[in-house]
ROFILUM-437398 format. One line per 5 residues: their letters; for each residue x, y, z of C-alpha. Coordinates in Angstrom, 2 decimals, decimal comma. Layout:
N
A> X/Y/Z | ...
% end
This chain:
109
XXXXX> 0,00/0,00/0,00 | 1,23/2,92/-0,68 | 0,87/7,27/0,47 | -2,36/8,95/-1,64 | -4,47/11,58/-1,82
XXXXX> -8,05/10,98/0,18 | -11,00/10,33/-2,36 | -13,82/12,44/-2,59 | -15,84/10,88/0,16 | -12,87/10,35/2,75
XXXXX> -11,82/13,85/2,68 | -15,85/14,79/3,15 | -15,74/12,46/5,90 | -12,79/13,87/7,21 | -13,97/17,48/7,15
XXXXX> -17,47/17,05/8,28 | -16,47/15,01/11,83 | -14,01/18,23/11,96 | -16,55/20,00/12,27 | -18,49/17,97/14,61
XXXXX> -15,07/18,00/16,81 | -15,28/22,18/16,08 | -11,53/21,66/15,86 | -8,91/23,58/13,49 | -7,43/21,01/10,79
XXXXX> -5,40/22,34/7,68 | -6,36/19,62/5,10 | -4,13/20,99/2,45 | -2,20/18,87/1,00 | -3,64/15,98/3,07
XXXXX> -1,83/11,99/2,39 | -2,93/8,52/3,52 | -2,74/5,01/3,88 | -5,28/2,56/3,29 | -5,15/0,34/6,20
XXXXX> -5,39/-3,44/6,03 | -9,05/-3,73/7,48 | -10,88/-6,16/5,87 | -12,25/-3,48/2,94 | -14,30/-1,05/5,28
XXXXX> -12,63/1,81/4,43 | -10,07/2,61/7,45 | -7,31/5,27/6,34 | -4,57/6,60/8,79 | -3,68/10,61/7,82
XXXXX> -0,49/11,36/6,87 | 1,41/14,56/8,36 | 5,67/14,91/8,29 | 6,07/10,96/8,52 | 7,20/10,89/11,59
XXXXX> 5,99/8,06/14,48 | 3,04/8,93/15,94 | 1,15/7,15/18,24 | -3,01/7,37/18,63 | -4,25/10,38/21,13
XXXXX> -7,92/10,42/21,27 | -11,22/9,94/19,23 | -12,94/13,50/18,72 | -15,84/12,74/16,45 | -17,88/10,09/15,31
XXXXX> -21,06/9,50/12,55 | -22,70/6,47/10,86 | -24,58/5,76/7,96 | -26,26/2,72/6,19 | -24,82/0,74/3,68
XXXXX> -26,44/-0,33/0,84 | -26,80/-3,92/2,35 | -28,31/-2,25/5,39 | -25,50/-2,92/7,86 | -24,29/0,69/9,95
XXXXX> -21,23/1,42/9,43 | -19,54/3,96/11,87 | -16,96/5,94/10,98 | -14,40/8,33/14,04 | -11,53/10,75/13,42
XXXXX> -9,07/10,10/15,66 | -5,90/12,84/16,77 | -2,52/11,67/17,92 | -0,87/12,55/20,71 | 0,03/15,92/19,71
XXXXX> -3,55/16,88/18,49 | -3,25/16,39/15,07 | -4,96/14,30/12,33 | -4,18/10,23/12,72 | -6,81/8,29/11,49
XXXXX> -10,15/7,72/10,13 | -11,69/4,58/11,51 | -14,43/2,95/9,66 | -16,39/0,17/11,02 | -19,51/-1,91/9,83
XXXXX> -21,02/-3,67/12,25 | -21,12/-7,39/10,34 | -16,92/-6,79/9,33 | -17,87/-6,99/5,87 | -16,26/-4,65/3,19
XXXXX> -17,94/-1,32/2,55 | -20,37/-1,32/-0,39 | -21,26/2,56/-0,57 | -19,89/5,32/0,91 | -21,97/8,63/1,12
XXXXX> -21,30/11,10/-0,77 | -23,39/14,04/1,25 | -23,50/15,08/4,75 | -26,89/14,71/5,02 | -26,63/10,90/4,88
XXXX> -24,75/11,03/8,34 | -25,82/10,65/11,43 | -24,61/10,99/14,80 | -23,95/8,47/16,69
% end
């Protein structure tokens, strides 16, 4: 796996449980990593490269899949506040079918 730039719906993910958190993020030039979660969707967010190790969750959401299973999805800071990872979890640990591609199909949690 390799460093790229979010898609469309991670970086809307990203920004809207930002907002939720009514934190201060710079997304510019944002990177990730897909991480090795059984195809749900889980990214960690890329800063300088340097280690890092998991601080806190600030925000979380959910929405339906198209197979009807929640799936909920937290932004997670490291220990220096910034941007670490975007966790996404469906309930049954199957692969993500659909992710949404508005706000208004999340909901909090």
């Amino acid at each position: 796996m390799s460093v790229r730039e979010p898609k469309k719906h991670e970086l809307m993910l990203v920004q809207y449980l930002i907002e939720q958190a009514e934190i201060q993020c710079d997304l510019i030039g944002l990177k990730v990593l897909d991480m090795n979660d059984g195809g749900m969707g889980s990214i960690k967010l890329i800063d300088d490269g340097s280690k890092r190790k998991c601080g806190c969750m600030v925000s979380d959401c959910r929405f339906i899949d198209e197979d009807n299973y929640p799936v909920i999805v937290s932004l997670f800071l490291d220990e220096n506040d910034q941007l670490f990872e975007l966790d996404i979890w469906k309930v049954n640990l199957s692969p993500t079918i659909k992710f949404p591609i508005d706000v208004k199909q999340l909901r909090s949690v």
